[in-house]
N, CA, C and O atoms as a GROMACS GRO file, in nm:
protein
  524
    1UNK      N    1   0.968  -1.033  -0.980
    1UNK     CA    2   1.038  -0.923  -0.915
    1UNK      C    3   1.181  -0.968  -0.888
    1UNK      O    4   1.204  -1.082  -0.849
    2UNK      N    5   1.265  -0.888  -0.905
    2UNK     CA    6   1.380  -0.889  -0.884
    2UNK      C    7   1.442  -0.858  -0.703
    2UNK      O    8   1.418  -0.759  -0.635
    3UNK      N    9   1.520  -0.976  -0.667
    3UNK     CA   10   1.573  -0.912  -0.538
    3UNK      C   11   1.591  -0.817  -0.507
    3UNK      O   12   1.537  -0.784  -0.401
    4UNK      N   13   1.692  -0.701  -0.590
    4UNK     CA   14   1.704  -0.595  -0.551
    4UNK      C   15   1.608  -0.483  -0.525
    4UNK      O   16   1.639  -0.392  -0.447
    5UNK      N   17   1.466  -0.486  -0.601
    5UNK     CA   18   1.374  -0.417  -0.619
    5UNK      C   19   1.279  -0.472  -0.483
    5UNK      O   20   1.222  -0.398  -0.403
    6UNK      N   21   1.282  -0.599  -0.483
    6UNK     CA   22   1.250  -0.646  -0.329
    6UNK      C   23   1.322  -0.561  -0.200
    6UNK      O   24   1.271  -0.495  -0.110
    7UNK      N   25   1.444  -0.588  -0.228
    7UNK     CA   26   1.510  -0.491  -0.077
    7UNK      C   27   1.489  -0.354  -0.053
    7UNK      O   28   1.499  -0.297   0.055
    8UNK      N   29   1.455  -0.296  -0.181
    8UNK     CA   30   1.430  -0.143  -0.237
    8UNK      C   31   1.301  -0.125  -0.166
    8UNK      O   32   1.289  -0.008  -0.129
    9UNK      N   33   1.235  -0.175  -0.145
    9UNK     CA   34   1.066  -0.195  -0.128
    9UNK      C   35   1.062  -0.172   0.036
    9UNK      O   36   1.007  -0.074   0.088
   10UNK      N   37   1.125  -0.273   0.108
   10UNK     CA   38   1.102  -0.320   0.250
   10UNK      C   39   1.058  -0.198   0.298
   10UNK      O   40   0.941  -0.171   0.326
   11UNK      N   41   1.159  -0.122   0.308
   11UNK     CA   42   1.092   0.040   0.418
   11UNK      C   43   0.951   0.070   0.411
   11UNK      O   44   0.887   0.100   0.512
   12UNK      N   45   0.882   0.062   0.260
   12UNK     CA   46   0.760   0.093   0.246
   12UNK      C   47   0.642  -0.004   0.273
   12UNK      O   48   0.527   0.030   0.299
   13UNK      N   49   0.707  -0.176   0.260
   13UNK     CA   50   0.611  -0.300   0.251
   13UNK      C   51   0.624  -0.290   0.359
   13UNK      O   52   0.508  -0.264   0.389
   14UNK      N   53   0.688  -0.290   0.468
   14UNK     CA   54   0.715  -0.367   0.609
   14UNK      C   55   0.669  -0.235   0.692
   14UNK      O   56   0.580  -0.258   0.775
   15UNK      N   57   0.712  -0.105   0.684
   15UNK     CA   58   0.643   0.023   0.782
   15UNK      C   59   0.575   0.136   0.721
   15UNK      O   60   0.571   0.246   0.774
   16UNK      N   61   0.509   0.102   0.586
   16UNK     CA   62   0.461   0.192   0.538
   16UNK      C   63   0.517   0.370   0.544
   16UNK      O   64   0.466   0.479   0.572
   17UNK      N   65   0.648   0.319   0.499
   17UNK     CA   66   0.754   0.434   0.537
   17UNK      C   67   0.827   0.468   0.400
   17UNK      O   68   0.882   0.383   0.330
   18UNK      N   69   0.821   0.601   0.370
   18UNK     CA   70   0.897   0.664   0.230
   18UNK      C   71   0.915   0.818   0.254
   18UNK      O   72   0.885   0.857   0.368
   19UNK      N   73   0.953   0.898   0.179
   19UNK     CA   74   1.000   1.012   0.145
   19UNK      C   75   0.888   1.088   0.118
   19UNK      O   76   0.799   1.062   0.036
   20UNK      N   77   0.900   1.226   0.221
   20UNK     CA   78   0.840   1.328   0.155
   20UNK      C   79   0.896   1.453   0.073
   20UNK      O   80   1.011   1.482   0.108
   21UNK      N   81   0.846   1.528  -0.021
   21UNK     CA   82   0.943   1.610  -0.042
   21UNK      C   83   0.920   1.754   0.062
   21UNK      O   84   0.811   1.787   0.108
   22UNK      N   85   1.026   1.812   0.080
   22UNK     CA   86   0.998   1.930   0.155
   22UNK      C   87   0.985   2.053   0.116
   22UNK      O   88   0.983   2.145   0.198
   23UNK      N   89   0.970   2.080  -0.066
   23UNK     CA   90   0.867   2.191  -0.089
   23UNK      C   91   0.766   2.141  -0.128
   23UNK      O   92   0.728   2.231  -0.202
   24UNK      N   93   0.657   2.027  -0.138
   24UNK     CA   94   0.548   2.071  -0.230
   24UNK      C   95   0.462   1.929  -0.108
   24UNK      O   96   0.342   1.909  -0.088
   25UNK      N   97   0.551   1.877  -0.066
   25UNK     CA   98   0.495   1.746  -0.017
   25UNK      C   99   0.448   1.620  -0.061
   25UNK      O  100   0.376   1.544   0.002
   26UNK      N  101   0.493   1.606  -0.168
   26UNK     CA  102   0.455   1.501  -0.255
   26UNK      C  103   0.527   1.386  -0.188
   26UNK      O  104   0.641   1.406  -0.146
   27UNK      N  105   0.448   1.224  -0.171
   27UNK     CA  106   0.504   1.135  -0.092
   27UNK      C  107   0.537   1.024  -0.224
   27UNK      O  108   0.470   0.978  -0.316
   28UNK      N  109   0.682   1.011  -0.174
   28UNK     CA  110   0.758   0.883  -0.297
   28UNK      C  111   0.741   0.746  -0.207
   28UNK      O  112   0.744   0.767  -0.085
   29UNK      N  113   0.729   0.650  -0.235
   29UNK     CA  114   0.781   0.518  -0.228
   29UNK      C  115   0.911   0.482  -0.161
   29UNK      O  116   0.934   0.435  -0.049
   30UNK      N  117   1.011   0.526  -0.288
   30UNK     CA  118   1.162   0.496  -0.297
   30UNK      C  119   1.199   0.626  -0.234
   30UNK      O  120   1.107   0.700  -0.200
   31UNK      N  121   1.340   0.668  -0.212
   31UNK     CA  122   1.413   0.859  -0.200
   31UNK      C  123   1.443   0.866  -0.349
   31UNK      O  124   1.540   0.805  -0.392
   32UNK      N  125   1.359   0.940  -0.435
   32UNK     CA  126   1.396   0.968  -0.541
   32UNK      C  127   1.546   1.107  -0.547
   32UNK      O  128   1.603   1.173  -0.460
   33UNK      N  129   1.558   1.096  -0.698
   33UNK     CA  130   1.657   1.209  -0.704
   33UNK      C  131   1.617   1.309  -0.690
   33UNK      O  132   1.641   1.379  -0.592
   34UNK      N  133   1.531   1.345  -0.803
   34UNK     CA  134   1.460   1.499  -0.804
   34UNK      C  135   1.295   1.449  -0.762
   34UNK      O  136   1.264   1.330  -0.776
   35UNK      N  137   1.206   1.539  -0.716
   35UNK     CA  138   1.083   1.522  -0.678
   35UNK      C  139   0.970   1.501  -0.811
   35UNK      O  140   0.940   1.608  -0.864
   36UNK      N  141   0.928   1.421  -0.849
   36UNK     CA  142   0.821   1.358  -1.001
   36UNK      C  143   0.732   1.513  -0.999
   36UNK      O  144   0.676   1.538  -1.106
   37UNK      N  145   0.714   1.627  -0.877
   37UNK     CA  146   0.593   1.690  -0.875
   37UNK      C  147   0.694   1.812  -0.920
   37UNK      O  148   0.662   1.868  -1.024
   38UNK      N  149   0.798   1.854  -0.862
   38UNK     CA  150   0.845   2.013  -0.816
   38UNK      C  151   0.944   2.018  -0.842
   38UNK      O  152   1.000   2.127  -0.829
   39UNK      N  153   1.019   1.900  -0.892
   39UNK     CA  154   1.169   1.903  -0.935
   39UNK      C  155   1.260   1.940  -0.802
   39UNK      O  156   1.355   2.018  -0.814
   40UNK      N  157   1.240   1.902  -0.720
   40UNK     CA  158   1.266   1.984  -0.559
   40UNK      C  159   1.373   1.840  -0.546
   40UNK      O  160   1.343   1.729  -0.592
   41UNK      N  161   1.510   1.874  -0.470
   41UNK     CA  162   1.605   1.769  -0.464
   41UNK      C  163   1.558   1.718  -0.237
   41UNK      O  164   1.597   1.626  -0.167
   42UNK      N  165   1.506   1.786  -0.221
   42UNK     CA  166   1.498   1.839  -0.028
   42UNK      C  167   1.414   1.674  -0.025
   42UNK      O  168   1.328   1.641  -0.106
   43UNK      N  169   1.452   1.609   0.061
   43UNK     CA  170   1.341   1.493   0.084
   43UNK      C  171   1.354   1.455   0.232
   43UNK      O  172   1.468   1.442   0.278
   44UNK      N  173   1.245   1.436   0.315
   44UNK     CA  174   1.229   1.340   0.460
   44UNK      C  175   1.157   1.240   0.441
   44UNK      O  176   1.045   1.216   0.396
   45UNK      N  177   1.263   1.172   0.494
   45UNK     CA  178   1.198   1.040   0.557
   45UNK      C  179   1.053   1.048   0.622
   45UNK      O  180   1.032   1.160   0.667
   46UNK      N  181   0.956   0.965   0.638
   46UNK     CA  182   0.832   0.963   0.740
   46UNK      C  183   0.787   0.860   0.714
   46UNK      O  184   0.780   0.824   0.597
   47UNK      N  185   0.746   0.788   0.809
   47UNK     CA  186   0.629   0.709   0.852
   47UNK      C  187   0.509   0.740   0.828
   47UNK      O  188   0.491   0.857   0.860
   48UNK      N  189   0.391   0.676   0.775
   48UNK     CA  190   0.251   0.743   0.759
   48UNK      C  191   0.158   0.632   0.814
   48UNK      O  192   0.167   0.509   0.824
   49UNK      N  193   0.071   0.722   0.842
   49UNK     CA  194  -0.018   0.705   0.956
   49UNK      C  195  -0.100   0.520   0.918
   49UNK      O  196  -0.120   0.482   0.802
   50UNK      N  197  -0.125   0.459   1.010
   50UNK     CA  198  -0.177   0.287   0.985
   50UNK      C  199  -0.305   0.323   0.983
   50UNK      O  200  -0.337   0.205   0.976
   51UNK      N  201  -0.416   0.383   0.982
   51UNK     CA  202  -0.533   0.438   1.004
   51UNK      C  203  -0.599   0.554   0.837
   51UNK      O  204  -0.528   0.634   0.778
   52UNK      N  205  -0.684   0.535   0.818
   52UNK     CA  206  -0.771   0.588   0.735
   52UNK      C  207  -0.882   0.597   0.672
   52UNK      O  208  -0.954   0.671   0.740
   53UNK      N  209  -0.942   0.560   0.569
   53UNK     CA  210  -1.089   0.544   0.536
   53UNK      C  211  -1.089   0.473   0.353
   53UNK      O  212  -0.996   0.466   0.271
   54UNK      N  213  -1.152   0.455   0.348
   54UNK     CA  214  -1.185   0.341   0.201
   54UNK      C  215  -1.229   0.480   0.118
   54UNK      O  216  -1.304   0.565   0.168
   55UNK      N  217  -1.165   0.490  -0.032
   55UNK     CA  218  -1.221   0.579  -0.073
   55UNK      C  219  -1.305   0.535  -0.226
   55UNK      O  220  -1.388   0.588  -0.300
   56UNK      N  221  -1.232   0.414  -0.220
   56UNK     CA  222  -1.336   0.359  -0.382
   56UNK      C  223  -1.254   0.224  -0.336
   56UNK      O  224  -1.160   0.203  -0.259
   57UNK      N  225  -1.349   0.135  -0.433
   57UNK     CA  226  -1.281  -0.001  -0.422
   57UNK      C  227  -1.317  -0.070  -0.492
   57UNK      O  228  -1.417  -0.028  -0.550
   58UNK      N  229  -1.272  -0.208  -0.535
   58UNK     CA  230  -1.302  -0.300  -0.628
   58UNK      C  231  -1.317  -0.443  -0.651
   58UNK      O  232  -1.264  -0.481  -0.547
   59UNK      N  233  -1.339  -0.514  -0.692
   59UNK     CA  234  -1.331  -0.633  -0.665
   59UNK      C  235  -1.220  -0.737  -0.796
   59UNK      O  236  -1.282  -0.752  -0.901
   60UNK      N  237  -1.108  -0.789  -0.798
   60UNK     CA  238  -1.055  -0.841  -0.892
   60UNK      C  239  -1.062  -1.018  -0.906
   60UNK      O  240  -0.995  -1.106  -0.853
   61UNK      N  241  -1.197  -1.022  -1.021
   61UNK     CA  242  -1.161  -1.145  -1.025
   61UNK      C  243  -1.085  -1.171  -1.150
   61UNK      O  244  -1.134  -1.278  -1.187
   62UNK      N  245  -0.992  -1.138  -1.237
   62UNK     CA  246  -0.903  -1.125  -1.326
   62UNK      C  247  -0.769  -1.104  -1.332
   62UNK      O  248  -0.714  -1.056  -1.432
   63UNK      N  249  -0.697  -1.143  -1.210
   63UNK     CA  250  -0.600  -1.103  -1.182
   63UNK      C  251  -0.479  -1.165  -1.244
   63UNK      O  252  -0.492  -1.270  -1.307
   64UNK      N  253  -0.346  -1.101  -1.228
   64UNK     CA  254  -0.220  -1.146  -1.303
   64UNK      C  255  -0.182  -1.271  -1.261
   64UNK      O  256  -0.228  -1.305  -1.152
   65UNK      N  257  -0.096  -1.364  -1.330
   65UNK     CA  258  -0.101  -1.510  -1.312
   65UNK      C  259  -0.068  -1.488  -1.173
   65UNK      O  260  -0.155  -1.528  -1.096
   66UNK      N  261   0.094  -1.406  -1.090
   66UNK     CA  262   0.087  -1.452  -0.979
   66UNK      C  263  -0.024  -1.406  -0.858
   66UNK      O  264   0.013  -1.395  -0.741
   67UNK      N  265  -0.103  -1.392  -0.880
   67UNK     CA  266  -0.188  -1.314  -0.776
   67UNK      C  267  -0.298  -1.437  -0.792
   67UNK      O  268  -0.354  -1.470  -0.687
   68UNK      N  269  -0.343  -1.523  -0.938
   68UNK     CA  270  -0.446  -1.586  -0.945
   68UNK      C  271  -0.512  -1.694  -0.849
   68UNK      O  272  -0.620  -1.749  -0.874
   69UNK      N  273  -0.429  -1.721  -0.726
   69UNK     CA  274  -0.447  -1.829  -0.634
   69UNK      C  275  -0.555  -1.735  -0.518
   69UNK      O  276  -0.628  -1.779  -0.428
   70UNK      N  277  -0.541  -1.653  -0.542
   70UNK     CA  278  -0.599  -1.487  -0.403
   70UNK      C  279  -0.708  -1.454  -0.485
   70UNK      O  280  -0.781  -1.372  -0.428
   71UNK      N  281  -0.753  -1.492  -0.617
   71UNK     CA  282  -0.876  -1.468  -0.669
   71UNK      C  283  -1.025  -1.517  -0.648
   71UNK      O  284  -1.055  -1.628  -0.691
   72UNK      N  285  -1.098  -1.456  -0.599
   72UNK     CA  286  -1.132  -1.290  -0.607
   72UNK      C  287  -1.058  -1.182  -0.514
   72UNK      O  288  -1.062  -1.207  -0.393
   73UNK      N  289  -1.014  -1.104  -0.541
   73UNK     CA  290  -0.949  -1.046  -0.414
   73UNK      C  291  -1.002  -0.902  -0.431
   73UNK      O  292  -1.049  -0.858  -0.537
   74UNK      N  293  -0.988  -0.823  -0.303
   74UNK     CA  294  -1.056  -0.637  -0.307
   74UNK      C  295  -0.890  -0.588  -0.327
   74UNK      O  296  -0.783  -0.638  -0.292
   75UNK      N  297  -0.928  -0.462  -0.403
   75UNK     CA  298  -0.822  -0.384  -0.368
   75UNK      C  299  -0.919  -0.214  -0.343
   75UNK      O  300  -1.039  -0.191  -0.360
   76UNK      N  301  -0.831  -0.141  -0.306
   76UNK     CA  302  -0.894   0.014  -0.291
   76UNK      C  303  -0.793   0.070  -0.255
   76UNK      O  304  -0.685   0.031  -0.210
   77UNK      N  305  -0.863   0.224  -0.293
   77UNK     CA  306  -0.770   0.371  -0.251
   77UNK      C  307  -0.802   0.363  -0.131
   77UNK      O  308  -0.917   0.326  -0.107
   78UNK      N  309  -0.706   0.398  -0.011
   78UNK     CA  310  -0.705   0.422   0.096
   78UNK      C  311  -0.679   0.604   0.096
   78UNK      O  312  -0.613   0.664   0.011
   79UNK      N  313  -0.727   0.647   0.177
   79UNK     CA  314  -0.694   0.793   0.245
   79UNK      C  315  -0.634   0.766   0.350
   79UNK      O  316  -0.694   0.683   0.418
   80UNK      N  317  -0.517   0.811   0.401
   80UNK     CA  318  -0.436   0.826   0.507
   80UNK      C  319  -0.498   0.923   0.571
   80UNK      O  320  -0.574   1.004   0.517
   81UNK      N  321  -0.463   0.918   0.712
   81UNK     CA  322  -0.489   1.030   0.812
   81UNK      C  323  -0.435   1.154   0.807
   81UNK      O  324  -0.469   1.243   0.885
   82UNK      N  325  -0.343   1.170   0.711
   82UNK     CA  326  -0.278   1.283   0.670
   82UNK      C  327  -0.313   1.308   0.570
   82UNK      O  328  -0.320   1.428   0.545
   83UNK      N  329  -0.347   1.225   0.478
   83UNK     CA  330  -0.414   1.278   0.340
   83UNK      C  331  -0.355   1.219   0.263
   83UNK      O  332  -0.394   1.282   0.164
   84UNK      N  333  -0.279   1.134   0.217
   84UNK     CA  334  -0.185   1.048   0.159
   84UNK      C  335  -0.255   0.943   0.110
   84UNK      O  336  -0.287   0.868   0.202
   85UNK      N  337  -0.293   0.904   0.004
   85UNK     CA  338  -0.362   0.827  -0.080
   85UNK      C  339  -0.300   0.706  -0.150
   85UNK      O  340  -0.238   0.713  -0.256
   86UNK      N  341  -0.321   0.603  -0.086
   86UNK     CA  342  -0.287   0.465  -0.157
   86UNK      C  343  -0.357   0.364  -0.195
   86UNK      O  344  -0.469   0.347  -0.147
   87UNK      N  345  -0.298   0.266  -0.304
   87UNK     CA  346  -0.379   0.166  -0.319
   87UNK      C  347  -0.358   0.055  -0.280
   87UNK      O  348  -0.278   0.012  -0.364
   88UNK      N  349  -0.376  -0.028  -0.202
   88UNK     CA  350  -0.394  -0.151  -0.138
   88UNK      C  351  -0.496  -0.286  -0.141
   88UNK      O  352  -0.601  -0.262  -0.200
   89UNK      N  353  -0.488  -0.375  -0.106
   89UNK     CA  354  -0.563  -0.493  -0.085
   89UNK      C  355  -0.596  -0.472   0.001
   89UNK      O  356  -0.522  -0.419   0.084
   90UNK      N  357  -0.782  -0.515   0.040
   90UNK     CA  358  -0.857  -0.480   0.145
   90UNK      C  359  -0.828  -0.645   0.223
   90UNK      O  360  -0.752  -0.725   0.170
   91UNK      N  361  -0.889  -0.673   0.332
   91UNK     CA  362  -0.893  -0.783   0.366
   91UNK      C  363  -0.982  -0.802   0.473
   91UNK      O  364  -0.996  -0.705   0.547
   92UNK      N  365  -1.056  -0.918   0.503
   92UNK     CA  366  -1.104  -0.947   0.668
   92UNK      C  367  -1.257  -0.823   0.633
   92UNK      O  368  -1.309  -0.758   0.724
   93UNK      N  369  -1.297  -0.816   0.509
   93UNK     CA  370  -1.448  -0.726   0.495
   93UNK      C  371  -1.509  -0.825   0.508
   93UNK      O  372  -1.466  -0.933   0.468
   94UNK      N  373  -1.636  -0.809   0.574
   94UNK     CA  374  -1.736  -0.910   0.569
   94UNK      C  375  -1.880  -0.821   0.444
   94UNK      O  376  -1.871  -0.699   0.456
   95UNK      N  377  -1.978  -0.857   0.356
   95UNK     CA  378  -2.052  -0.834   0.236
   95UNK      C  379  -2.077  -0.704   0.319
   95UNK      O  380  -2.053  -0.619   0.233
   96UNK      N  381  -2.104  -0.648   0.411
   96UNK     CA  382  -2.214  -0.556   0.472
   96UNK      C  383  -2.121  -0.447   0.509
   96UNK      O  384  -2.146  -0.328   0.495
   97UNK      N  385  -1.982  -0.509   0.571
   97UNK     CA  386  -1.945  -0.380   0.556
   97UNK      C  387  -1.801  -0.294   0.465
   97UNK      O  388  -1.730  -0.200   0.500
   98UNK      N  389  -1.801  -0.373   0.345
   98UNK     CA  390  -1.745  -0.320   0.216
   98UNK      C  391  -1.818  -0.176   0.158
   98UNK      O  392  -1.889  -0.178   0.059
   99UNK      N  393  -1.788  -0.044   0.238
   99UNK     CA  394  -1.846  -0.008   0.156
   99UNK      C  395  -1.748   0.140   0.194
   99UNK      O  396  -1.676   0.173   0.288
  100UNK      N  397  -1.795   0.210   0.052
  100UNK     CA  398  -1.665   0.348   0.036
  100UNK      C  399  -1.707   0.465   0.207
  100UNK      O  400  -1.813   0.479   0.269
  101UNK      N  401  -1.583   0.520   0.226
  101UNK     CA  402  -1.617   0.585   0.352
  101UNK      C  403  -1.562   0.523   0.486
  101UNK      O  404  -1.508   0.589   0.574
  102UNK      N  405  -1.591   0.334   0.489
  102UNK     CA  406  -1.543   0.311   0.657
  102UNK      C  407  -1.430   0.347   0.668
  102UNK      O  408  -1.354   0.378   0.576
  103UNK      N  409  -1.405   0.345   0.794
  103UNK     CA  410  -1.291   0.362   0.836
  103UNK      C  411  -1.186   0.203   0.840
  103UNK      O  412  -1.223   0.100   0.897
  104UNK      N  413  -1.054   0.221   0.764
  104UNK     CA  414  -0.971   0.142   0.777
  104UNK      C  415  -0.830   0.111   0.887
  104UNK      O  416  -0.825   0.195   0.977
  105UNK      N  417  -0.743   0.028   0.891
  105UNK     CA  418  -0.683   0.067   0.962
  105UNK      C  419  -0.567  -0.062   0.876
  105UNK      O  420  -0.609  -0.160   0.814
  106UNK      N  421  -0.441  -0.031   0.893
  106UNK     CA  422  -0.323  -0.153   0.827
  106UNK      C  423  -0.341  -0.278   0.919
  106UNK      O  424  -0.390  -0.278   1.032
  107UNK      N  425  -0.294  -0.378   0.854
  107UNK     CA  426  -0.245  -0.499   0.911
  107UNK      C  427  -0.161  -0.560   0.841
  107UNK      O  428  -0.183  -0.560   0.720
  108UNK      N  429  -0.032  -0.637   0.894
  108UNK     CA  430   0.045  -0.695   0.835
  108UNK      C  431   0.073  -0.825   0.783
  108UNK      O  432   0.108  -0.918   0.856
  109UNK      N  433   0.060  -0.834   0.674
  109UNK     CA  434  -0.010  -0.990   0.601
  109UNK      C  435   0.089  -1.044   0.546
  109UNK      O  436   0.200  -1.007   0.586
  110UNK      N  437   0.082  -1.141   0.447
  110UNK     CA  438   0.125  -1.233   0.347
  110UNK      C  439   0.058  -1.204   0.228
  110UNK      O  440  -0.057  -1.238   0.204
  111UNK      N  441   0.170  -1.110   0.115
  111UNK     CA  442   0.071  -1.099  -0.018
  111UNK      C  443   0.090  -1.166  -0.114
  111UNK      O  444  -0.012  -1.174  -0.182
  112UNK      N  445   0.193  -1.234  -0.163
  112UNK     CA  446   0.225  -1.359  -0.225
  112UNK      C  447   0.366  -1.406  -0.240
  112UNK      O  448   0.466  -1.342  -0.207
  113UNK      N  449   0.364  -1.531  -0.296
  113UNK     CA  450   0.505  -1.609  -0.325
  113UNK      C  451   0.585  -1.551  -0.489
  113UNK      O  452   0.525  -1.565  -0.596
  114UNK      N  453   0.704  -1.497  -0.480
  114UNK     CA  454   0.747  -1.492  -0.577
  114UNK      C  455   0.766  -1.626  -0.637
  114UNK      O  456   0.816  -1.703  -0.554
  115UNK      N  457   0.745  -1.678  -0.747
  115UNK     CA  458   0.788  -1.785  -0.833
  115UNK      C  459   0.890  -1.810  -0.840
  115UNK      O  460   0.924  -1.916  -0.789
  116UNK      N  461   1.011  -1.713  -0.916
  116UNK     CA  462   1.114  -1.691  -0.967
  116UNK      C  463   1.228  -1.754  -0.848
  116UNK      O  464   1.309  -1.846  -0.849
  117UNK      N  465   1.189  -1.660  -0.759
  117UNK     CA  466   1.300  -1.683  -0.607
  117UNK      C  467   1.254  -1.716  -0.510
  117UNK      O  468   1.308  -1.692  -0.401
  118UNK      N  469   1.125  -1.787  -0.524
  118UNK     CA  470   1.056  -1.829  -0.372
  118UNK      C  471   1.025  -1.743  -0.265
  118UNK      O  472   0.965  -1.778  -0.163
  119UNK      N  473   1.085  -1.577  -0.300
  119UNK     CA  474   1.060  -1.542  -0.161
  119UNK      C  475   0.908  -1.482  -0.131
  119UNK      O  476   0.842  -1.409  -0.205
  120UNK      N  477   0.874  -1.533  -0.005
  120UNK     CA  478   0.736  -1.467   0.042
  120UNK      C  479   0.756  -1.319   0.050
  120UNK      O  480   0.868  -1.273   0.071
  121UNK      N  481   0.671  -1.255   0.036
  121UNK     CA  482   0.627  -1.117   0.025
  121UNK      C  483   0.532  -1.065   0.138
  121UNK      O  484   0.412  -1.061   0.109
  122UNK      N  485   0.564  -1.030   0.245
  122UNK     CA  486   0.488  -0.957   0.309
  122UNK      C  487   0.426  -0.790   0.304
  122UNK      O  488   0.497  -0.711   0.244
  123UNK      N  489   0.371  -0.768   0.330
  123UNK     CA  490   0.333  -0.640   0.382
  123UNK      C  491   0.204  -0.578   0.383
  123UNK      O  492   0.123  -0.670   0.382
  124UNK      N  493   0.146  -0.471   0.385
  124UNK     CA  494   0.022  -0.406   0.442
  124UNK      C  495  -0.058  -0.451   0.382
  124UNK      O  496  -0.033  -0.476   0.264
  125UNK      N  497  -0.192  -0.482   0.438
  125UNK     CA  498  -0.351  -0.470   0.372
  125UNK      C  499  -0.423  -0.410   0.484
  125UNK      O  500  -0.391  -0.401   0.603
  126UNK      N  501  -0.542  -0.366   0.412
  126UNK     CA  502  -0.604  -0.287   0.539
  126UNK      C  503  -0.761  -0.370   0.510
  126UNK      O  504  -0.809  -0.421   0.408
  127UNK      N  505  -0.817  -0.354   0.667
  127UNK     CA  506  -0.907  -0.434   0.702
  127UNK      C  507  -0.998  -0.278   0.755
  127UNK      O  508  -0.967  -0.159   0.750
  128UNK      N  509  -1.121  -0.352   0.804
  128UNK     CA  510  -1.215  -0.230   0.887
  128UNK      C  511  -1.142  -0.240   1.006
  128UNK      O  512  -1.086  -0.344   1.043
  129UNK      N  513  -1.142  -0.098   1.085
  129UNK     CA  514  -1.074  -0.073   1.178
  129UNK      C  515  -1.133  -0.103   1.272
  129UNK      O  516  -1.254  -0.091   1.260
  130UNK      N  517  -1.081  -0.153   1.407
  130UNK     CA  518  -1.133  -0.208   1.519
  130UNK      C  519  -1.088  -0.098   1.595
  130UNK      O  520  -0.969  -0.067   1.591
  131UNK      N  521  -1.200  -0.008   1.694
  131UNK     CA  522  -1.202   0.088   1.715
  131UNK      C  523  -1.260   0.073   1.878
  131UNK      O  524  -1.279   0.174   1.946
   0.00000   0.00000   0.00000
């Protein structure tokens, strides 16, 4: 990864924070130009919710060279509390309760070392929610 694409990132790695559009609601990452769904130029900022539920998930023991030190690792679709659907690294499951449906919630981790530029990479994984 490239630095700049690193700094591009932070809003979303560090507060799970990006752009909505304001006709159709489609949620970006980055503030795009035009909207990928509606062609709509209107965009807000938002924060989305740290809380949600597991909606499928997986287990990767095949992963890309830099990830191979974290192998086996989970990843899954998360459902947001708003309805906002992402995919993430699970973490902190114990065998019993991996399963589609619990309820999740974010935590803020360490997801790996860039090679290239050394820099650590933080940001979200979600664990079962402590409730």
């Amino acid at each position: 990864m490239r630095i700049p694409i690193y700094w591009r990132n932070i809003p979303f790695n560090y507060r799970l924070a990006g752009w909505r559009c304001n006709s159709c609601g489609t949620f970006h990452h980055n503030k795009p130009v035009v909207c990928r769904r509606c062609r709509s130029k209107e965009f807000t900022q938002v924060e989305l919710p740290k809380k949600g539920k597991l909606l499928a998930y997986t287990v990767v023991n095949s992963p890309p060279k830099e990830f191979a030190q974290f192998a086996p690792y989970i990843i899954g679709v998360v459902e947001l509390e708003d309805g906002t659907r992402i995919l993430a690294q699970l973490t902190d499951f114990k065998d019993d309760e991996l399963k589609e449906g619990v309820r999740v919630e974010a935590v803020f981790r360490k997801l790996k070392v860039n090679g290239e530029q050394g820099i650590i990479e933080y940001g979200y994984k979600f664990r079962p929610a402590v409730e």
